[in-house]
C-alpha positions as CSV (number, residue, x, y, z in Angstrom):
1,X,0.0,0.0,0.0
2,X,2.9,2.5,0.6
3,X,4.8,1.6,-2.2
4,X,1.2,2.4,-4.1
5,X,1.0,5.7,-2.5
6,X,4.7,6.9,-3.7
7,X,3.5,5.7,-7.4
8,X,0.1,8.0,-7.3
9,X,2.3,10.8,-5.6
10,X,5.4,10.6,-8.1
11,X,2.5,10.3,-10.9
12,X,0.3,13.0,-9.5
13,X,4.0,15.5,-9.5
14,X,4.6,14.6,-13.1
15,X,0.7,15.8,-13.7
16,X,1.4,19.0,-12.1
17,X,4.6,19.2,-14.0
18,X,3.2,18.6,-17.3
19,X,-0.3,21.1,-16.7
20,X,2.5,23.3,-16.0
21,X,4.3,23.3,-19.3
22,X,0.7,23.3,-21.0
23,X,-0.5,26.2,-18.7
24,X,2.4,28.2,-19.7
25,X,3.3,27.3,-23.6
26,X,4.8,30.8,-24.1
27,X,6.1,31.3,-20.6
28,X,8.3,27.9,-20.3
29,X,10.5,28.6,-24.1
30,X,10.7,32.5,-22.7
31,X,12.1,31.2,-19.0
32,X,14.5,29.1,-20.8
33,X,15.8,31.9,-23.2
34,X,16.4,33.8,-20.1
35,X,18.2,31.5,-17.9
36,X,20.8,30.6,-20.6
37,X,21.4,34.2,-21.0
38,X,21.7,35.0,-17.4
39,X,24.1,32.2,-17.2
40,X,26.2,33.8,-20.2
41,X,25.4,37.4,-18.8
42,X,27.5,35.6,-15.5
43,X,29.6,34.3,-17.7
44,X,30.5,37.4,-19.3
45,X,31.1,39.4,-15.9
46,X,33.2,36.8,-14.3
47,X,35.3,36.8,-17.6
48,X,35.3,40.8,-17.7
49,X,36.1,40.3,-14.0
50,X,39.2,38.3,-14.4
51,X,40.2,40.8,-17.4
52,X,39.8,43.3,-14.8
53,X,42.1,41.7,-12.4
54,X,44.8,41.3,-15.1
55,X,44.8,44.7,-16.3
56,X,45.0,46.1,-12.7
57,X,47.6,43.7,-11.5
58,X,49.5,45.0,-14.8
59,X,49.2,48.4,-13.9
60,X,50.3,47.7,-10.6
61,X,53.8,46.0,-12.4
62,X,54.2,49.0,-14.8
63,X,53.7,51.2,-11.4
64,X,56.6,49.3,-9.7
65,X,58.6,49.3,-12.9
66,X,58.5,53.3,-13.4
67,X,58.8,53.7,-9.5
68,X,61.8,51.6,-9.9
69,X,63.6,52.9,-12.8
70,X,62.9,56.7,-11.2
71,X,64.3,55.8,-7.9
72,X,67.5,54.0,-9.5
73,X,67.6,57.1,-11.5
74,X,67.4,59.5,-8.6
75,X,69.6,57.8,-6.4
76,X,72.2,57.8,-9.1
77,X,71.9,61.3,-9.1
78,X,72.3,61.9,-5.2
79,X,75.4,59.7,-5.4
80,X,76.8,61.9,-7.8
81,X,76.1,65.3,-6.1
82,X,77.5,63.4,-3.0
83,X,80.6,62.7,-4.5
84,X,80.8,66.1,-6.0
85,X,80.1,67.6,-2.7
86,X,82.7,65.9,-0.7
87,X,85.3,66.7,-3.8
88,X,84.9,70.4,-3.9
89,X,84.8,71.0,-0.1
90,X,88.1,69.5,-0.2
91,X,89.5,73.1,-2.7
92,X,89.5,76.4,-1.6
93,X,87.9,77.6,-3.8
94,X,85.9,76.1,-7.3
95,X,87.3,76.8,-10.5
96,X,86.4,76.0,-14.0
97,X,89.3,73.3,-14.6
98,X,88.3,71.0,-11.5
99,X,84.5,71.7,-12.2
100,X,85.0,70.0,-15.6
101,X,87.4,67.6,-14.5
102,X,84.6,66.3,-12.2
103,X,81.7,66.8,-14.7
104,X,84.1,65.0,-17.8
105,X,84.2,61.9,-15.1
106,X,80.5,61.5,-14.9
107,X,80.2,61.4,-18.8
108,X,77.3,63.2,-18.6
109,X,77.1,63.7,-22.7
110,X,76.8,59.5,-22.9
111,X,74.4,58.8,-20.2
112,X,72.5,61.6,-17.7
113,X,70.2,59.1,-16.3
114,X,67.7,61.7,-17.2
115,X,68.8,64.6,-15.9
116,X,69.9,67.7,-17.3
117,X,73.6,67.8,-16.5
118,X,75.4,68.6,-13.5
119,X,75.9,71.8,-12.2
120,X,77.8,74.7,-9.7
121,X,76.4,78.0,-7.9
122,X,78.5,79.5,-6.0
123,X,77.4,81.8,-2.6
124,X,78.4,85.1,-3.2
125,X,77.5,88.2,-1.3
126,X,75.8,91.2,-3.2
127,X,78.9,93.6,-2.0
128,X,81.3,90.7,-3.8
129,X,79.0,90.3,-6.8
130,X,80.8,92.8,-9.2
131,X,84.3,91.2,-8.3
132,X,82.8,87.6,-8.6
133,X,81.6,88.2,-12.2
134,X,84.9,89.9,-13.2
135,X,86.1,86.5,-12.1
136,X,84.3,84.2,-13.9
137,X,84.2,86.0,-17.3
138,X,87.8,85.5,-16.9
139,X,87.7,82.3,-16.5
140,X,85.3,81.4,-18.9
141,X,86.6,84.3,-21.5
142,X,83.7,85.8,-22.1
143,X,80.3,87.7,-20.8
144,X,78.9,86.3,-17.6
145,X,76.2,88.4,-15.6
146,X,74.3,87.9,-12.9
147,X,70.1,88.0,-13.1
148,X,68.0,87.9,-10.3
149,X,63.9,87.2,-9.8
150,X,61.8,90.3,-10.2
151,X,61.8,92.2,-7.0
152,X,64.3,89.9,-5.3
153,X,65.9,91.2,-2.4
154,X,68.9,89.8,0.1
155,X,72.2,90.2,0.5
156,X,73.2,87.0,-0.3
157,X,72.9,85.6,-4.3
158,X,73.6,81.7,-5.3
159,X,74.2,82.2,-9.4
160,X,74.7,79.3,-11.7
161,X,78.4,79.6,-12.5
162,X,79.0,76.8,-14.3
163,X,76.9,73.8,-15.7
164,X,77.3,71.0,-17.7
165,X,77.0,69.3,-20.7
166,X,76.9,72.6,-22.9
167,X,73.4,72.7,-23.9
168,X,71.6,75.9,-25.4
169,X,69.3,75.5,-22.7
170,X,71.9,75.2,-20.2
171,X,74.0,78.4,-21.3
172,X,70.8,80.2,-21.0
173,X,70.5,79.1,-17.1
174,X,74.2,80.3,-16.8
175,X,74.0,83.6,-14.2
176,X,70.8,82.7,-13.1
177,X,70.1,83.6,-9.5
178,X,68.8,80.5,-8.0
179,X,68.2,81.9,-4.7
180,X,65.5,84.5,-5.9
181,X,63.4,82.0,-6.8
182,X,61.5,81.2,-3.7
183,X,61.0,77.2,-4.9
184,X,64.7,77.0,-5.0
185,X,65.6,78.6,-2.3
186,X,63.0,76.5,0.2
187,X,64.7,73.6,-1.0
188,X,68.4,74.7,-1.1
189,X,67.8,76.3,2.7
190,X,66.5,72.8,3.2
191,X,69.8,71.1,1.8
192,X,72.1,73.3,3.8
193,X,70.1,72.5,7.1
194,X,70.1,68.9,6.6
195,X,73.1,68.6,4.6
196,X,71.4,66.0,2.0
197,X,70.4,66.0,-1.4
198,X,67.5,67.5,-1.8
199,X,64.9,68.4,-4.2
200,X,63.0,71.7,-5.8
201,X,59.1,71.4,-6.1
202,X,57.8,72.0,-9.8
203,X,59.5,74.7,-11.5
204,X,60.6,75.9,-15.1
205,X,64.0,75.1,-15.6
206,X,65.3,77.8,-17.8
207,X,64.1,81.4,-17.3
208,X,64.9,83.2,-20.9
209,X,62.7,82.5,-24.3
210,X,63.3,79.3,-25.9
211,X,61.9,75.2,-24.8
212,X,61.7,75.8,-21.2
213,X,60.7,72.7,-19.3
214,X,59.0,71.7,-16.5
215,X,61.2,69.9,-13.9
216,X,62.7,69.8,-10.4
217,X,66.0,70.6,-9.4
218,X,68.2,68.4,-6.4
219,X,70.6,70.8,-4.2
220,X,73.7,69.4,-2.4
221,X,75.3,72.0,-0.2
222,X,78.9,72.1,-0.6
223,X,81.0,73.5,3.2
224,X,84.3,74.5,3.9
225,X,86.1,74.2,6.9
226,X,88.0,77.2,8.6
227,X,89.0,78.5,11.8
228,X,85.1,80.8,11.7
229,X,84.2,77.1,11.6
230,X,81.9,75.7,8.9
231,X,81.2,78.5,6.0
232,X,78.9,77.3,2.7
233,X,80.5,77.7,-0.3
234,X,78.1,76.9,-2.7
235,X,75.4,74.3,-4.2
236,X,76.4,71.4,-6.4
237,X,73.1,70.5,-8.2
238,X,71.1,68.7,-11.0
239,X,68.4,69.9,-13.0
240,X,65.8,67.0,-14.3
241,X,63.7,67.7,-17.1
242,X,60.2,65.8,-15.7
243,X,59.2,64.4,-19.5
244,X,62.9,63.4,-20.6
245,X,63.5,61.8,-16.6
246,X,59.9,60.1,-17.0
247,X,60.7,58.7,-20.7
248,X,64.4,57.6,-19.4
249,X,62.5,55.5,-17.1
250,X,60.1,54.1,-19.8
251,X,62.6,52.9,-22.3
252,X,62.5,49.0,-21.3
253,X,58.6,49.4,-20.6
254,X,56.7,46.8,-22.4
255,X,52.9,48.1,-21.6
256,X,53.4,51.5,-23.2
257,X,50.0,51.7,-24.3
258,X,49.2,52.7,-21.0
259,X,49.2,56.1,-19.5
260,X,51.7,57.0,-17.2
261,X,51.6,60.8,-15.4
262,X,54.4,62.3,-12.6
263,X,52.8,64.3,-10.3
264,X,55.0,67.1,-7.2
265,X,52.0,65.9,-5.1
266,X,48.6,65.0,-5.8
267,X,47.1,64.1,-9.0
268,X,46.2,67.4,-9.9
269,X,46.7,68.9,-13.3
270,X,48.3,71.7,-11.6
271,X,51.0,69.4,-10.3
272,X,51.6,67.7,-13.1
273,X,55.3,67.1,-13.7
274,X,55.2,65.1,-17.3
275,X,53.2,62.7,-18.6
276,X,52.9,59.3,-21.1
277,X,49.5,59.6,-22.5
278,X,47.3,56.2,-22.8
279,X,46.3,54.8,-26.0
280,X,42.9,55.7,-25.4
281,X,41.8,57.4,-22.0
282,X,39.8,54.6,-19.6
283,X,39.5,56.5,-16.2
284,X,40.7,53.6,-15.0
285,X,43.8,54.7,-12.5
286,X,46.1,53.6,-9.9
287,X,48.6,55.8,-7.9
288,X,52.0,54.9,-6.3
289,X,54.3,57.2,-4.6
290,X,58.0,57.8,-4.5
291,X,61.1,60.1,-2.9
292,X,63.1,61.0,-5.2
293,X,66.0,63.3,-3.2
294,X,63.6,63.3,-0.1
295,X,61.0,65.4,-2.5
296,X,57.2,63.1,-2.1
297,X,56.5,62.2,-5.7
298,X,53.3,60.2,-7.3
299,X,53.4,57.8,-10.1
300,X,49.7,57.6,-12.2
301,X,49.3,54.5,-14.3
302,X,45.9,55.2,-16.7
303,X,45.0,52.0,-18.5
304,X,43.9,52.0,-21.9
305,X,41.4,49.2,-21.8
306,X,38.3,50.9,-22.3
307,X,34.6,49.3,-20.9
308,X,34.2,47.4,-24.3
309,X,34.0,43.8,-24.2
310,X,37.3,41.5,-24.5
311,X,37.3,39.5,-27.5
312,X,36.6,35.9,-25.3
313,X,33.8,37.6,-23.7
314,X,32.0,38.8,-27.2
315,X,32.5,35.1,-28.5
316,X,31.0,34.0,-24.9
317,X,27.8,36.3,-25.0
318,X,27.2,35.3,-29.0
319,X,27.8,31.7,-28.5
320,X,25.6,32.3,-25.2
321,X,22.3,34.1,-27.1
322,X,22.8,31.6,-30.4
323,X,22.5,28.4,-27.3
324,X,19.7,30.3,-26.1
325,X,17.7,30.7,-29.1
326,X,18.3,27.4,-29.9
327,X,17.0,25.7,-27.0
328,X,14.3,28.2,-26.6
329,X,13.0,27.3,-30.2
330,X,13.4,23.5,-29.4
331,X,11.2,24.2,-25.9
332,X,8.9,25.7,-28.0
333,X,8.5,22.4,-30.2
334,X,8.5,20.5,-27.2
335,X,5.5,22.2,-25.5
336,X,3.2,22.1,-28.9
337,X,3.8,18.1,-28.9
338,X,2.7,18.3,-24.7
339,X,-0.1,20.5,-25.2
340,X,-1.4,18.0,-28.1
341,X,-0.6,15.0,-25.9
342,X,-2.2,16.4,-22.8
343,X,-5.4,17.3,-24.3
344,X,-5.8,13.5,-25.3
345,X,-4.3,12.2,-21.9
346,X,-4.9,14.6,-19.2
347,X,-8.7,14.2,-18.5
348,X,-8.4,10.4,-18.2
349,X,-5.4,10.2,-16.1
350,X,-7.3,12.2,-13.8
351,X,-10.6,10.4,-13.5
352,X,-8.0,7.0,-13.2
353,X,-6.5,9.1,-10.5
354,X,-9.3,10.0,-8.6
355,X,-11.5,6.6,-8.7
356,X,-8.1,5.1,-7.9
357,X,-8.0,7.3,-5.0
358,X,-11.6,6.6,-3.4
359,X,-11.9,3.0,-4.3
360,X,-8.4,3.0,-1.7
361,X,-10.2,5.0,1.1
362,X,-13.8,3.3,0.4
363,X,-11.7,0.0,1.6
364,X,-10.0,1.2,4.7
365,X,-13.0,3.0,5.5
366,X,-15.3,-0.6,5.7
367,X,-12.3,-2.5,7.3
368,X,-12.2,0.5,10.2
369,X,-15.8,0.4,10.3
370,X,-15.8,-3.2,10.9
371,X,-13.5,-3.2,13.8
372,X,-14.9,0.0,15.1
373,X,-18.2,-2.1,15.8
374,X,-16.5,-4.3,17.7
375,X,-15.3,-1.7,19.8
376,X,-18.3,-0.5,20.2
377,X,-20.3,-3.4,21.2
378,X,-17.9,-4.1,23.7
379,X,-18.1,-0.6,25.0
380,X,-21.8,-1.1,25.4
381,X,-21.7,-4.5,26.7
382,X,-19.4,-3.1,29.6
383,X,-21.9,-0.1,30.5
384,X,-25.8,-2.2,30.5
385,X,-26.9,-5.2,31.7
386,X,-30.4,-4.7,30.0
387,X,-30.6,-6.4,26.6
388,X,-32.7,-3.7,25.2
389,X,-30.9,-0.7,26.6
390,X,-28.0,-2.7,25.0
391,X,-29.5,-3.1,21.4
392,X,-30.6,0.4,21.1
393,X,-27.4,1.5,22.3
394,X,-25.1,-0.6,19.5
395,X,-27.8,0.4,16.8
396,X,-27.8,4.1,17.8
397,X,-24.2,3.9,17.4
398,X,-23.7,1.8,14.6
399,X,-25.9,4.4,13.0
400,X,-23.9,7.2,13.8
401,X,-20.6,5.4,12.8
402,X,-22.0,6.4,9.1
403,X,-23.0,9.6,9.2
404,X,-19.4,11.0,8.4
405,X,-19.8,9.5,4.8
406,X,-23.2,10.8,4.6
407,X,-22.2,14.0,5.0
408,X,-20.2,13.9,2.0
409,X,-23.0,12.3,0.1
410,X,-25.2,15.1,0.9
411,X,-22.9,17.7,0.3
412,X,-22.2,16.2,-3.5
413,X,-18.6,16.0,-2.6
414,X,-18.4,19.5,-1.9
415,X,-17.3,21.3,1.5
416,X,-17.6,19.8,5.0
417,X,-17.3,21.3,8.5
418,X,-14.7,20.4,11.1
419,X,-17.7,20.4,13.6
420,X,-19.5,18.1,11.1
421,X,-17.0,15.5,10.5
422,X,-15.6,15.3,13.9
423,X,-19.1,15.5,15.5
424,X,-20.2,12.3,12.9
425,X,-16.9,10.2,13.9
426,X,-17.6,10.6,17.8
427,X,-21.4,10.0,18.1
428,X,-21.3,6.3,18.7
429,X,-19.0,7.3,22.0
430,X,-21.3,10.5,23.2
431,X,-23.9,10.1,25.9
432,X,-23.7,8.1,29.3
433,X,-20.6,9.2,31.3
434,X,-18.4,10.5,28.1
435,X,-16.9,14.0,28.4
436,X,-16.6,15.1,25.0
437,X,-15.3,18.4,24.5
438,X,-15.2,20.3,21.3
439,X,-14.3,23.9,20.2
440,X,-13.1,25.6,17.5
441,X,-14.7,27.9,14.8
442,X,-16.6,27.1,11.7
443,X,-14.0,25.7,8.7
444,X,-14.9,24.3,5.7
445,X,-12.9,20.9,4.2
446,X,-12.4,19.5,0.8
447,X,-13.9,15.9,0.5
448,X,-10.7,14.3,0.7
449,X,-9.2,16.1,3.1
450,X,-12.9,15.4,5.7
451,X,-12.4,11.9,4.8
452,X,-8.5,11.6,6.1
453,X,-9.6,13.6,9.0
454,X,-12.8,11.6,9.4
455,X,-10.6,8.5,9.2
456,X,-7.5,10.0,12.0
457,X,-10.8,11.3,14.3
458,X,-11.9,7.5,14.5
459,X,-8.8,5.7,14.6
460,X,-8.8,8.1,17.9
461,X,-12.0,7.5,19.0
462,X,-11.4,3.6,18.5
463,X,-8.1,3.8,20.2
464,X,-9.4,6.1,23.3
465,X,-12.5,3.6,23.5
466,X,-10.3,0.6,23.6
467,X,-7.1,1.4,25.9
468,X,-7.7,5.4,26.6
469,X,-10.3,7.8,28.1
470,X,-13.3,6.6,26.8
471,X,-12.1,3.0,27.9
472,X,-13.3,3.8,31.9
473,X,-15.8,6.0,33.6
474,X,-14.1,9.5,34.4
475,X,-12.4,10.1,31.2
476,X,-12.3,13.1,29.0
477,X,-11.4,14.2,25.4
478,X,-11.1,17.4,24.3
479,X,-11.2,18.1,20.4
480,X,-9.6,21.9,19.8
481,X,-8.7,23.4,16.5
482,X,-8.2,27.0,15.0
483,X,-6.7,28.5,12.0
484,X,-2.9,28.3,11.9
485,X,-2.6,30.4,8.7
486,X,-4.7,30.9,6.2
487,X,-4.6,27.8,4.3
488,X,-3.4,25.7,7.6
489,X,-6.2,24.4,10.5
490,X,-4.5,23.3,13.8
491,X,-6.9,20.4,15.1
492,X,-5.5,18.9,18.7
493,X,-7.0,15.7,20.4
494,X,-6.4,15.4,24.2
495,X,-7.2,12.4,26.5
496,X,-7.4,13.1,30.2
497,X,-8.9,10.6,32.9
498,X,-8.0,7.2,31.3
499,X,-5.8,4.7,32.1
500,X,-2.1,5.5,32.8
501,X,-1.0,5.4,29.1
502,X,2.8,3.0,28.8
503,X,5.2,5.7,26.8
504,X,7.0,2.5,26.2
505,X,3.7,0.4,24.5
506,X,4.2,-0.7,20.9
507,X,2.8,1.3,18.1
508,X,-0.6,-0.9,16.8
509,X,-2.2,-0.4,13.4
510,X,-4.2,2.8,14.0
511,X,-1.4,4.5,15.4
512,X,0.4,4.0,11.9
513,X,-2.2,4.6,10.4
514,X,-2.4,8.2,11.7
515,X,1.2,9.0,11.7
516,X,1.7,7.4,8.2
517,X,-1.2,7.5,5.8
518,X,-3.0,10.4,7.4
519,X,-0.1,12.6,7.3
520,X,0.9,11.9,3.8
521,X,-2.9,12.5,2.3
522,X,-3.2,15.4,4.6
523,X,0.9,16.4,3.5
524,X,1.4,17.9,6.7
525,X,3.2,15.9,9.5
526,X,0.6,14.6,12.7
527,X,2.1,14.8,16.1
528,X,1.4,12.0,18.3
529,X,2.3,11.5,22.1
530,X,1.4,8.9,24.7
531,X,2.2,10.9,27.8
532,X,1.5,9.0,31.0
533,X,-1.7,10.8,31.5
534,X,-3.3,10.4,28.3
535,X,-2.8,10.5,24.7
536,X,-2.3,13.8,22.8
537,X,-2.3,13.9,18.8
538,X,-1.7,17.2,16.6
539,X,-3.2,17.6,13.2
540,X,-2.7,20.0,10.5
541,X,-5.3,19.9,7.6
542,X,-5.2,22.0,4.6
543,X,-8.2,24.4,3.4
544,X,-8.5,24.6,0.4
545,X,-10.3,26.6,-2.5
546,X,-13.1,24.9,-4.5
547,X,-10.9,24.8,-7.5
548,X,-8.4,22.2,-6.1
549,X,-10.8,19.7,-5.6
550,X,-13.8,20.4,-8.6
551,X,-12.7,17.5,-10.7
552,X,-13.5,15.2,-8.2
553,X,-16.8,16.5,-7.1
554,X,-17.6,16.1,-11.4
555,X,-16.2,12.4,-10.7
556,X,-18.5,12.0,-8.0
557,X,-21.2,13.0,-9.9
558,X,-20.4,11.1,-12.6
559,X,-20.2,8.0,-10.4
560,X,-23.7,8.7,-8.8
């Protein structure tokens, strides 16, 4: 019988299966279309996102490549105005001949590791200045003069005096006074105090008409020792073209279709130093910082993938919408041939189904009967010793033993009341000393579900009349049920005054019946408990609309 059961259920799911692709014939093809393209759409993004994660962890090696090749770069530089330093605090003074000596040993015409050259201003005091030019036109045979900042003021002057290699650009910073120039002079007073290479914010490295460039200058202070103590003599320094130092530091790049931007601070167009440009401008940016002669620098890698698709994820979204269509064409096949099968098959499965399904509960219900009258008549026997009073008592109950299916009969199948069905089950067992209790409000049942209720309600009654509170004088059962949701009612049976119940006692054929049949007609799970002082059992019934259960109120009809 239970291997029955799972057949009609796994038969009845395949029915609700196939009305569902019938119902929907247009829906079902659609829902398909759109699942295999939100599994490409995924597709797509976790592709795009791994593309993502590529191109950022690309950027983030061209970042530490440039920040590399800049630092290498810059700390070539300080170890040459180091060296420089420590060579010309060792003269009394610096001349031409020792200045190119020095500047001839760094090669700076073969390789300036993207700076501008190397170069020497010299401190001089604004009462020496006259004499100090007269000196170096000497040595340099021919005009040198000394040019300050607009409205620059202060004794003291730091003129380029000599610079190398001899560029056009160079001879035109030749004189210049760097100290006017308040960005120089913050970082040259900077130098002197800490005695370090240091570097210039942004600044234009040439001040007279021709390719001026943006740039950055580094400062070494040069001392001399004397019996005053420490004097400074001058600045050893290098000038850094910001474009030609960011392209020296590019040449072994192999990603230079991306953008790559120097920045003396934050990325703001006004601190731009030099720049790559990208390919084609993304948005997409990452930033890394440097030092460069203990000046804060940023490094801005722009990508040049733009938000288009990557080749492997425009085959995946085609392929994707061509599998799509394809299978949503083929569903569409599929549910013409069910709809045309299902008209032929569907109304006779069902009647199958249901007469199937009553011929089953029309069985158990005479075989329960059958031993509910013995229950009864012992019952009876126990309570009269008058012959009569005991056959109008058996008939009277016998009687009522039916009236659960007559309600159904006189209803045509349709709804029944809780109050109804439980009141039928129980009226062989009311009157005399039973205390039957019931209360709950009016709820209408479907036929089937009243007749698996009917059905638990006397395997109850049959049990309590046999071993529990109906079994004795003094015994109670209370019958409570309410609405747990809207399509839910919560029905509880509670003995009280019979025997002392054994929580140990083996489960007998009613009680499977309830906790195995019952619950799987009903599909909601039955709570059943033998507590010492009486047997409690929970039932959950469904409520259904009329719609659910109209085909077999047209069977019943049919049958009549």
């Amino acid at each position: 019988m239970h291997g029955s059961t799972e057949t009609r259920v796994e038969k009845e799911r395949q029915g609700r299966a196939g009305r569902w692709l019938v119902r929907f014939p247009r829906g079902v093809p659609v829902a398909i279309f759109l699942a295999i393209a939100l599994i490409t759409a995924l597709s797509v993004v976790a592709i795009e996102a791994g593309e993502d994660r590529r191109e950022r962890a690309i950027m983030r090696e061209v970042a530490q490549s440039v920040a590399s090749a800049l630092d290498r770069r810059g700390n070539a530089t300080e170890a040459y105005l180091r060296a420089g330093s420590a060579l010309f605090a060792t003269a009394d003074e610096v001349r031409l001949p020792l200045f190119r000596r020095f500047a001839s040993e760094l090669r700076l015409d073969a390789d300036r590791r993207g700076s501008e050259g190397i170069g020497w201003a010299e401190v001089v005091r604004r009462e020496n200045l006259e004499e100090f030019e007269r000196a170096v036109q000497a040595e340099r045979m021919g005009p040198f003069e000394v040019r300050s900042e607009p409205g620059a003021i202060g004794d003291v002057l730091v003129p380029v005096t000599f610079l190398k290699p001899d560029t056009e650009r160079n001879r035109r910073a030749l004189g210049f006074d760097l100290y006017s120039d308040p960005v120089r002079r913050e970082a040259m007073d900077e130098a002197a105090r800490m005695i370090r290479p240091t570097a210039t914010g942004k600044l234009v490295l040439a001040h007279a008409s021709g390719d001026d460039a943006t740039g950055f200058i580094i400062f070494m202070p040069v001392f001399e020792s004397g019996e005053g103590g420490r004097q400074l003599m001058g600045f050893i320094y290098s000038p850094f073209d910001a474009q030609y130092f960011l392209t020296s530091a590019m040449d072994m790049l192999a990603h230079r279709q991306m953008g790559v931007r120097l920045y003396d601070g934050p990325a703001d167009r006004a601190n731009l130093l030099a720049e790559h440009a990208p390919e084609q401008e993304s948005g997409n940016r990452i930033e890394q910082q440097i030092r460069i002669a203990n000046r804060p620098l940023l490094i801005e890698i722009e990508s040049a993938r733009m938000g288009t698709l990557s080749p492997l994820s425009m085959a995946t979204l085609l392929f994707g919408l061509a599998v799509a269509s394809l299978l949503m064409m083929l569903a569409r096949l599929l549910t013409r041939q069910a709809l045309e099968d299902q008209a032929s098959l569907a109304f006779f499965e069902e009647q199958n189904s249901i007469r199937n399904s009553l011929t089953r509960e029309l069985n158990h219900r005479v075989k329960n009967t059958l031993a509910s009258i013995l229950s009864i008549i012992s019952l009876t026997r126990r309570r009269t010793d008058d012959l009569d009073e005991f056959a109008d008592g058996l008939e009277g109950r016998v009687r009522a033993l039916s009236a659960t299916h007559d309600l159904l009969t006189q209803s045509d199948w349709g709804t029944t009341p809780v109050s109804s069905v439980i009141e039928a089950e129980l009226a062989p067992y009311s009157g005399g000393d039973a205390d039957i209790r019931l209360d709950g409000p009016a709820i209408e049942l479907a036929p089937n579900d009243a007749l698996s209720l009917g059905l638990a309600i006397h395997e109850l009654a049959t049990n309590a009349a046999k071993y529990g509170a109906l079994s004795q004088p003094g015994g109670s059962v209370t019958i409570e049920w309410e609405l747990e949701a809207e399509e839910l009612v919560k029905l509880r049976w509670i003995e009280r005054g019979g025997p002392r119940v054994d929580p140990e006692r083996k489960s007998g054929f009613g009680t499977d019946l309830i906790q195995k049949i019952v619950a799987h007609e009903l599909r909601q799970p039955v709570e059943l408990r033998f507590d010492p002082e009486g047997v409690s059992c929970t039932l959950r019934v469904p409520v259904r609309v009329r719609g659910a259960f109209q085909i077999r109120e047209r069977l019943a009809r049919l049958s009549d």
